[in-house]
C-alpha positions in Angstrom: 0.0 0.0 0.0 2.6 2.0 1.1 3.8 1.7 -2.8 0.6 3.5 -4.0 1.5 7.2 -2.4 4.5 7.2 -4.0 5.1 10.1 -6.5 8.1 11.2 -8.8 9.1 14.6 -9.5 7.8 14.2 -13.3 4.9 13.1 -12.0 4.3 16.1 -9.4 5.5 18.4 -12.7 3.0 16.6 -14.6 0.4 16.8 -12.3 1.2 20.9 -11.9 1.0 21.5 -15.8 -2.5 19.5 -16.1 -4.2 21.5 -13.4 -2.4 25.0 -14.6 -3.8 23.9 -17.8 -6.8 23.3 -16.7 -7.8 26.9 -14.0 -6.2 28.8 -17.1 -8.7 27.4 -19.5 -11.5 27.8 -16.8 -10.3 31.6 -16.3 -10.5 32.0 -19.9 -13.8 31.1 -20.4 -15.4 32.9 -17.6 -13.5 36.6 -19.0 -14.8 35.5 -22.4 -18.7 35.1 -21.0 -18.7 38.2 -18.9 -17.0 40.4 -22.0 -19.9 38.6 -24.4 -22.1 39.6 -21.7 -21.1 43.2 -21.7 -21.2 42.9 -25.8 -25.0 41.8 -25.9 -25.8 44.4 -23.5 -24.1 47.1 -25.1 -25.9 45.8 -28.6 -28.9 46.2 -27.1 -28.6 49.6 -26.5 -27.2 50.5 -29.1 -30.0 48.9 -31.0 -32.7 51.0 -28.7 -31.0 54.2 -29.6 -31.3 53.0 -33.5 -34.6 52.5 -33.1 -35.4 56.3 -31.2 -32.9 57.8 -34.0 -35.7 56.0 -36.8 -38.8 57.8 -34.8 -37.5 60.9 -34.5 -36.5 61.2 -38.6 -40.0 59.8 -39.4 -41.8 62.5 -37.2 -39.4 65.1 -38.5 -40.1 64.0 -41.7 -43.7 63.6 -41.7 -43.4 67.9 -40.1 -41.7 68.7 -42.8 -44.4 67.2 -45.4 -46.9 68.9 -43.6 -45.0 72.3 -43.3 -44.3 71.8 -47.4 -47.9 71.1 -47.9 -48.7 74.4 -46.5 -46.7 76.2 -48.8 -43.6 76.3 -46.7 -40.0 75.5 -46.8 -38.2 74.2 -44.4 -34.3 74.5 -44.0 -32.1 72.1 -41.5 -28.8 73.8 -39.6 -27.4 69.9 -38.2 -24.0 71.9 -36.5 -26.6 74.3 -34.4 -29.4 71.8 -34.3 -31.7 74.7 -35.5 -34.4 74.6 -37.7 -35.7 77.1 -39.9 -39.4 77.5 -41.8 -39.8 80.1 -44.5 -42.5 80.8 -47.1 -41.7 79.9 -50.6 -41.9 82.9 -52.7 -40.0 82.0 -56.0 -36.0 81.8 -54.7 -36.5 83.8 -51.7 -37.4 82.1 -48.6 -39.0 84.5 -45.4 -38.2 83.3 -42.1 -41.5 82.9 -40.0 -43.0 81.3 -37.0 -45.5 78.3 -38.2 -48.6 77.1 -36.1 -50.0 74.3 -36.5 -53.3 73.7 -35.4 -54.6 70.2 -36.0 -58.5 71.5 -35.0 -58.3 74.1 -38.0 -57.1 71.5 -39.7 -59.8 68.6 -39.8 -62.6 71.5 -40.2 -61.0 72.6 -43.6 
């Protein structure tokens, strides 16, 4: 028995490279979860923020039908984020103030 509880240096070594193998593979994995993790995360709000940038341009864009329709023009400043609505009189575009009124609207 006493035979059985015997280990060599190789075999210690051996036994060493097996289990650093091993913890270092284990370690790897559970960095590689927590960083896919953070990746579907960060996808998913980056997919939210897609979808809020997509409502906003159709509601701006559906504005901007209506403002056309009512004879207007309607000029976009992106670096200011300003927004300007003029009358369309041949070239010349007048800056004024638009009201909508969705009641005045449905009784025309």
């Amino acid at each position: 028995m006493r035979r059985f509880f015997r280990f060599s240096i190789r075999d210690l070594l051996w036994l060493t490279l097996v289990v650093a193998v091993a913890l270092g593979w284990f370690v790897r994995e559970q960095q590689y979860q927590a960083l896919q993790a953070e990746a579907v995360k960060s996808q998913a709000k980056l997919d939210q923020a897609r979808s809020r940038a997509t409502k906003w341009r159709l509601a701006a864009g559906g504005l901007e039908h209506l403002v056309f329709c009512d004879g207007q023009t309607v000029k976009w400043d992106f670096s200011s984020s300003h927004v300007s609505i003029g009358a369309m009189r041949g070239s010349f575009v007048e800056p004024s103030v638009v009201v909508f009124d969705p009641i005045l609207r449905a009784e025309e």
